[in-house]
C-alpha positions in Angstrom: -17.5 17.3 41.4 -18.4 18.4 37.8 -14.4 18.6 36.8 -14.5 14.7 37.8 -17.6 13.8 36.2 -16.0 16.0 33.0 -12.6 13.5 33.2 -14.5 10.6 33.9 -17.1 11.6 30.9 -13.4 11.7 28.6 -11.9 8.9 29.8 -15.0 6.2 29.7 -15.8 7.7 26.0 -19.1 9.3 24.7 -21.0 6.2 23.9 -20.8 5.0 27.8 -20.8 8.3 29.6 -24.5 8.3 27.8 -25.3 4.6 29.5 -23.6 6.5 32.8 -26.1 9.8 32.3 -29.0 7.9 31.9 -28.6 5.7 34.8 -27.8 8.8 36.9 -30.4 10.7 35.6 -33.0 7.4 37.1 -31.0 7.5 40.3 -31.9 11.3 40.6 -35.5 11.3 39.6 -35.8 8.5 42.3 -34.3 10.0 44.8 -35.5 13.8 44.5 
């Protein structure tokens, strides 16, 4: 899972995998 996240990080570029972090980083902290 982290090797997909890592591709998906390169391919989407820095500035959205940061929008994509944050949102996950809600989702987890919500869920936990």
């Amino acid at each position: 899972m982290k090797k997909d996240f890592f591709v998906v990080l390169c391919t989407v570029g820095v500035e959205e995998s940061e929008k994509l972090i944050k949102i996950i980083t809600r989702y987890i902290m919500q869920h936990a």
